[in-house]
Structures are given as structure tokens and as C-alpha cells.
C-alpha positions as CSV (number, residue, x, y, z in Angstrom):
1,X,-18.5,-2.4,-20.2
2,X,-17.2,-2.0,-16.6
3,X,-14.0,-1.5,-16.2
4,X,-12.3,-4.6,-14.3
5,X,-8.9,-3.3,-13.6
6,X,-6.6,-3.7,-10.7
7,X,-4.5,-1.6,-8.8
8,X,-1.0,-2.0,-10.4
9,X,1.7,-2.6,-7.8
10,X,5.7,-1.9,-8.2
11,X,7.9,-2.1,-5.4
12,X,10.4,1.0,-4.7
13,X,13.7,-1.2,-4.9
14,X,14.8,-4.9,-6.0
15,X,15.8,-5.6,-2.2
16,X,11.7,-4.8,-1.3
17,X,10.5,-6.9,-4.0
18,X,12.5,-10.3,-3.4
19,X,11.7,-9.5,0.4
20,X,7.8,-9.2,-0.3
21,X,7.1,-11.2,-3.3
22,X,8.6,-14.5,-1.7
23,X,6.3,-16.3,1.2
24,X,9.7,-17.7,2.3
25,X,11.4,-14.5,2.6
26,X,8.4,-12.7,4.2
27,X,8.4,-15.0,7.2
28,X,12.4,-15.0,7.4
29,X,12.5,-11.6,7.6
30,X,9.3,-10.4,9.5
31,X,8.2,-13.6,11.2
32,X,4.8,-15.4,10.5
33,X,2.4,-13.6,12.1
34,X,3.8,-10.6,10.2
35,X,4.0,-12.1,6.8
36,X,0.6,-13.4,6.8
37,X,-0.9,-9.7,7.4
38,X,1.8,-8.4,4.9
39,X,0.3,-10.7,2.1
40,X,-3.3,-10.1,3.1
41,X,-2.6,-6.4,2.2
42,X,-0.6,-6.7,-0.8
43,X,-2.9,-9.3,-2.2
44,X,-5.9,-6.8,-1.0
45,X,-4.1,-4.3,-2.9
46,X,-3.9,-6.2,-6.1
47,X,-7.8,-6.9,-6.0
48,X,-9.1,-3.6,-5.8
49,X,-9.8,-1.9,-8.6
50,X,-8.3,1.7,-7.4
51,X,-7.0,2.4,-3.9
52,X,-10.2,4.1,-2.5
53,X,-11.7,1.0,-1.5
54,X,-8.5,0.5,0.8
55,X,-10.5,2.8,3.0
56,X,-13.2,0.4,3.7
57,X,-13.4,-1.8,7.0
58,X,-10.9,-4.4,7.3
59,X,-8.9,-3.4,4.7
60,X,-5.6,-1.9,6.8
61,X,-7.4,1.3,7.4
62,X,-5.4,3.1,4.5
63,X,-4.8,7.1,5.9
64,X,-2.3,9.8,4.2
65,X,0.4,10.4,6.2
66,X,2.2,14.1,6.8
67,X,5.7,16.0,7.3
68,X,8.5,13.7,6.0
69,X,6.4,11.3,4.5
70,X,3.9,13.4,2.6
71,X,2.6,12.0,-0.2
72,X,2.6,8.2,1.3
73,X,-0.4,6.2,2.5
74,X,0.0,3.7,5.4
75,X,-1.6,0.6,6.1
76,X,-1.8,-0.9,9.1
77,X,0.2,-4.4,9.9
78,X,1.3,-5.6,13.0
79,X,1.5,-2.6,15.9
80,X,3.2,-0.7,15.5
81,X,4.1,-1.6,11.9
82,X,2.8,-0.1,8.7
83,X,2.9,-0.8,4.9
84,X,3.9,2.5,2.9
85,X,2.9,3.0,-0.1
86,X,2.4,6.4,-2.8
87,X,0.4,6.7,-5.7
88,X,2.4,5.6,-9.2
89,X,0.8,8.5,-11.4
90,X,2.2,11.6,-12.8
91,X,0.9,13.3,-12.4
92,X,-1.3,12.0,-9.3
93,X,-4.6,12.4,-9.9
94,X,-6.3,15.1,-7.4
95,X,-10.2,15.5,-6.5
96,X,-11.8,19.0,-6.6
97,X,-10.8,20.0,-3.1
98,X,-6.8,19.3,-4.5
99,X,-6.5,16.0,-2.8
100,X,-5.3,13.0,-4.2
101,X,-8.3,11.5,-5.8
102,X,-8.1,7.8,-4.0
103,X,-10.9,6.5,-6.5
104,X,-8.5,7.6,-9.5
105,X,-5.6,6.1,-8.5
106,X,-5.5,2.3,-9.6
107,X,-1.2,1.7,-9.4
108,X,1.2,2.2,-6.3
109,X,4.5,1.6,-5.2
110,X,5.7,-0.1,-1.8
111,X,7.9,2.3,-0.5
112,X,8.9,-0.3,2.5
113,X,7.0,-1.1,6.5
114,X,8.0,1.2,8.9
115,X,6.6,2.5,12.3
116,X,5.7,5.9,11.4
117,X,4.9,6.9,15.4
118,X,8.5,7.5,16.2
């Protein structure tokens, strides 16, 4: 039997999670245009089975990000904004080169949108 599971998503504080599970609160604080994508992504997010397929075209282009934020994915939003988010495993689950293993990892938190140029 094929495994039908979703990516499990928790959010990294109460604050983030009334902010981001609320339609209403998504446009209040980030505007339309910005909640729409915000949505798209989390409800992207919650349809994959792990967070590999985040890579694929038209899926936020998910990429690893370095230095202070090691450890966290990004996904684009609106420019220059970007969804954070880090695998909820421990431990993460790493591919033979010592990666994280993106087909492995099936929950996350939302650690919060930033712009991680600056």
C-alpha cells in the first residue's frame, strides 16, 4: 500500500499560527496580494507527501539557506519576502552525502517570512 501521508506542519510560536492560519489575519497583516501566495504555499506544503517535491517548478522554489539561518529552507513569496521553514525531525533525516534527506522529511515548522537578502 502506498504511503499517502502529508507533510505535517507546526508553526514556531502561537503569535505565527493565529497570524497564518486565519485568511483574515493574513491579509491584515501582509496585504492581499501577500496572503494569497502565503496560503498557496502552506496549503502546497500540506499536500505533499515530504518536502522534496517543494523543489519542483512552481512550488516556491524551496533552497537551504546558510550562516545564521542554517538549517532553514526558504520559499519564495512576494520579493523580496520568503517563508522559513526547518525540518521537525530528530533527528533530521540526512542522505548519504550528510544532507538533509528532503524526500525523508514529511513535517516542518514555520519559523516566520523574512527577507533573508539583507
Amino acid at each position: 500500500m502506498t504511503n499517502l501521508g502529508r507533510v505535517h506542519i507546526v508553526f514556531g510560536s502561537n503569535r505565527l499560527r493565529k497570524s497564518l492560519n486565519s485568511d483574515r489575519e493574513l491579509a491584515r497583516s501582509y496585504g492581499a496580494r501577500m496572503a494569497k501566495i502565503i496560503r498557496k504555499r502552506l496549503d502546497q506544503l500540506s499536500a505533499a507527501p515530504t518536502l522534496k517535491i517543494m523543489r519542483g517548478p512552481g512550488l516556491g522554489r524551496l533552497h537551504p539557506l546558510k550562516g545564521a539561518l542554517s538549517g532553514h529552507y526558504s520559499l519564495d513569496l512576494v520579493h523580496p519576502q520568503r517563508l522559513l521553514i526547518r525540518p521537525n525531525h530528530d533527528p533530521v533525516p540526512k542522505d548519504e552525502h550528510g544532507g538533509d534527506d528532503l524526500s525523508k522529511i514529511t513535517a516542518i515548522e514555520v519559523a516566520g517570512i523574512k527577507d533573508t537578502h539583507g
